[in-house]
Phi, psi and omega in degrees: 000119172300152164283312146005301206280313175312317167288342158283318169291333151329299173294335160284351168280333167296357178266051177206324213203141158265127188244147171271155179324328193273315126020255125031264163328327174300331166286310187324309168312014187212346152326152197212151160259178176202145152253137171237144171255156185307140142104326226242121134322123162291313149204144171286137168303133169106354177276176182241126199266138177235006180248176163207134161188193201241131180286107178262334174247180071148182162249127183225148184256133176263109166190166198273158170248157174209128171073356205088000202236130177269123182260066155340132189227332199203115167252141187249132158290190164265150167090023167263147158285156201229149172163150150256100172319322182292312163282356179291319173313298185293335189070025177244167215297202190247116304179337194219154193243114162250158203214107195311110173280321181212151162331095198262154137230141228227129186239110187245167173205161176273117165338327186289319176290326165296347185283328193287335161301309180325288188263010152270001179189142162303321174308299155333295186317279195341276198319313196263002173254307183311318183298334181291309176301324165284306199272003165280326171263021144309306196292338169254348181277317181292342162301296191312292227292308151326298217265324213239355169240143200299188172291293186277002159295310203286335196273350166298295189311318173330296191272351184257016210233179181298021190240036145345311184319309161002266182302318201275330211234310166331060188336169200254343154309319172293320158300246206336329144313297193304331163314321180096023206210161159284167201259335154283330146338286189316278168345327187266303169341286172316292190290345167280328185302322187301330174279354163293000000 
């Protein structure tokens, strides 16, 4: 494992917790890289997920099946945390498929350990409780977003709110899943936002 790569996932655990070098070390050992190829699941709905880990390269998508029809929910960048959480909490299969869009690399680690860090620092605990709490209000802002906004409201928050990555990197079949729309809805969407 480059060190590089090990310092980006600090920072990024550090933007919920500050860790000291011993803090830190506690983790290190267990860290693992995994490469997904475009096209390759991280985990398929119905596994049981046991990692958690940070996108050091690519786009990858989170979503659900009903019916045979897939529901975009999420896309993870780089410098993102990646997982299906819940099950990694619950030990129960997963509900949900993330899925490589181009060829990722991913710096993981087990969920079980970090639960195990929980009575060996205080940092750790901290940590594994602020993430949870960001991934409840992820979970209720994109819930809001779903419930209480038109398409083309949600595809406005797209350009004017912090998801750029979004628009720029994203086929466009994919927004329009994530959107909640066809990908021709989208396409009219669009051409009324440019006309405004």
């Amino acid at each position: 494992m480059e060190a590089k790569d090990a310092d980006i996932l600090r920072a990024a655990i550090q933007r919920f917790v500050p860790l000291t070098d011993d803090v830190w070390r506690l983790l290190t050992p267990h860290l693992q890289y995994r490469a997904v190829s475009r096209g390759e699941k991280w985990i398929n709905e119905g596994q049981h997920e046991q990692d958690i880990g940070l996108v050091l390269e690519g786009n990858m998508r989170h979503y659900y099946t009903r019916d045979g029809e897939e529901k975009t929910t999420y896309f993870y960048f780089e410098n993102h945390l990646v997982s299906s959480y819940i099950s990694a909490v619950t030990g129960k299969p997963s509900l949900l498929t993330i899925e490589a869009l181009t060829d990722s690399r991913v710096l993981t680690f087990p969920y079980r350990q970090l639960k195990s860090l929980y009575d060996q620092s205080p940092t750790w605990e901290r940590f594994g409780r602020l993430l949870a709490e960001y991934l409840a209000f992820g979970l209720e802002e994109r819930m809001v977003g779903l419930l209480m906004l038109s398409p083309e409201e949600r595809y406005l928050e797209l350009l004017q709110g912090n998801k750029h990555k979004i628009i720029e990197r994203i086929p466009q079949h994919y927004i329009a899943n994530y959107l909640g729309i066809t990908p021709v809805s989208l396409s009219r969407i669009r051409k009324r936002v440019q006309e405004k």
